[in-house]
C-alpha positions, 0 to 999 in steps of 0.5 A, a space after each residue: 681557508 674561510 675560517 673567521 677567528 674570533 676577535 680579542 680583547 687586548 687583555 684576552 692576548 694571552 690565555 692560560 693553558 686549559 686544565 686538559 692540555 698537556 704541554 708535553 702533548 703538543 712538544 711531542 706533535 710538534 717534534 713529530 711533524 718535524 721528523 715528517 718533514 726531515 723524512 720528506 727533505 730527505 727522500 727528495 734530496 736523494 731523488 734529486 741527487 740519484 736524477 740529477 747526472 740521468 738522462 731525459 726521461 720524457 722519450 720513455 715516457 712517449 713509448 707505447 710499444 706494448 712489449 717495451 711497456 711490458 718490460 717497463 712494469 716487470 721491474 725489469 732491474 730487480 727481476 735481472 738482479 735476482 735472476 743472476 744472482 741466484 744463478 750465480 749460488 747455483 754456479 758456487 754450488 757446482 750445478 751444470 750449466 744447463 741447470 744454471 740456465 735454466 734456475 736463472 730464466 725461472 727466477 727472471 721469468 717469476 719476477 716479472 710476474 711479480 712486478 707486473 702484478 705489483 703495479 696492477 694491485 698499485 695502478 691507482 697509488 702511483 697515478 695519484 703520486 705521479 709515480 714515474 716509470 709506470 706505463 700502467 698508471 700513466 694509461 699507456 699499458 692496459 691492465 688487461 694487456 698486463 694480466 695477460 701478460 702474467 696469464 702467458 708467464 704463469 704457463 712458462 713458468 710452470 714447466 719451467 720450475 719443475 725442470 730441475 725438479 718437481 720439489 723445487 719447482 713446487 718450492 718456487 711456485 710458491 714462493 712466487 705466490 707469497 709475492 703475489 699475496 705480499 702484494 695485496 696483504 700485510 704490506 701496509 702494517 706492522 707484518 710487512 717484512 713477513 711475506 718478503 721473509 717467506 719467500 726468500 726463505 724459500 729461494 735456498 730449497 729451490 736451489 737444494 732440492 734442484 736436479 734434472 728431469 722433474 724428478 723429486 731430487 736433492 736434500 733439504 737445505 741448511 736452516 742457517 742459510 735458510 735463516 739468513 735468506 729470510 733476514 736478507 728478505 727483510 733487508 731487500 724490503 727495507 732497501 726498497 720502502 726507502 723510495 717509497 716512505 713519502 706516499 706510503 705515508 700520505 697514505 697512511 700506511 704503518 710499516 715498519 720501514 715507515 715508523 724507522 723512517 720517521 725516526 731516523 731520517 730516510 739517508 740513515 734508514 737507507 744506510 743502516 738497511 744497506 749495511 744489515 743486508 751486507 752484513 747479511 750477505 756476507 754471512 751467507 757466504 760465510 756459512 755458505 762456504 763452511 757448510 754448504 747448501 744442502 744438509 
């Protein structure tokens, strides 16, 4: 800002290119700060647009009713998401009612303790970007409060899980692990879709190795199913960096999602990973319809 510039000559306008400078250098910079702010006009167009008809949001804000915050940072709609659709596979694959229950309250309960961890591990990202809908970054629910929180999940979800089996309850415990570590490893580099991969790979041997009791039951499952949930793993990765690529890229993260974004735009990131993970579902009710679950 207090930068003093040196004054010129008249003839000295006009300089020559020193003999170490590389137009192409700085075309290539200039034409990279471009993509960096269509990537930013992007998201805040499509912020603006998914807000714009939506209700006030300032009488959330004001809550401070522990419980009420503590569904607020459980991700709350990706946690029900899940939860129902993987008891909806169970359903296809003509488990009993009660089992379907209780893979649907496992999964829900597992990813709350996703989500609250989530915005534990970025309390401190989302207060410096103002992130709204995240009552532990904004002081309203104590971290503590929300470790706690998981502490009381981690109990429930443990006997839980091994209800319908103790190879798939252990299946599921893991996988819930491999989300927590996503959390705090990988997520900022090139490697970021792997944890994501892992453990939706997982999410088909919770339901095939499923049964009644906590006893060791059920057939490993297909390796094409298997497959296509880890590529949907990629995708529901991809879906979610969307919102983010804006701060992730002040904060210099190096993500794959980011490095697309920066390419493409984040409208057309957006659209191509909605449509590969459509694809990718649609496969798995393919395969899903012509093999079946379990081997």
């Amino acid at each position: 800002m207090g930068e003093q510039r040196e004054e010129q000559a008249p003839g000295d306008l006009v300089e020559e290119p020193a003999l170490d400078e590389d137009p192409a250098d700085d075309a290539e910079d200039d034409h990279e700060d471009d993509l960096e702010d269509d990537l930013e006009d992007d998201l805040e167009d499509e912020e603006d647009e998914a807000y714009a008809d939506a209700p006030p949001r300032r009488l959330v804000d004001r809550v401070r009713w522990t419980p009420v915050l503590l569904l607020q940072a459980a991700h709350t709609k990706q946690a029900l998401v899940t939860a129902l659709a993987m008891g909806g596979v169970a359903i296809l694959t003509d488990r009993p009612a009660r089992e379907v229950g209780v893979i649907a309250l496992t999964v829900l309960v597992g990813q709350a303790i996703l989500g609250w961890h989530n915005d534990i591990v970025d309390r401190e990202r989302d207060a410096a970007h103002h992130a709204t809908g995240k009552p532990i970054a904004d002081g309203r629910l104590d971290p503590g409060s929300a470790w706690y929180a998981i502490v009381v999940a981690a109990l429930i979800l443990v006997p839980l899980s091994i209800t319908t089996g103790i190879t798939a309850g252990g299946i599921y415990l893991v996988s819930v692990c491999i989300g927590m570590l996503g959390n705090v490893m990988l997520r900022t580099g090139f490697l970021s879709w792997v944890t994501w991969a892992a453990s939706f790979a997982m999410l088909p041997a919770y339901l095939s190795y499923g049964g009644w009791g906590g006893q060791t039951v059920g057939d490993p499952p297909q390796t094409s199913i298997t497959v296509l949930a880890a590529l949907l793993g990629i995708g529901v990765h991809f879906m979610r960096a969307v919102w983010g690529l804006v701060s992730d890229h002040e904060d210099g993260w190096t993500y794959l999602p980011l490095k697309l974004g920066l390419k493409l735009g984040a409208t057309r990131l957006l659209a191509l990973a909605t449509f590969y993970t459509v694809v990718i579902v649609v496969l798995l009710g393919v395969f899903g319809a012509r093999d079946g679950l379990t081997r």
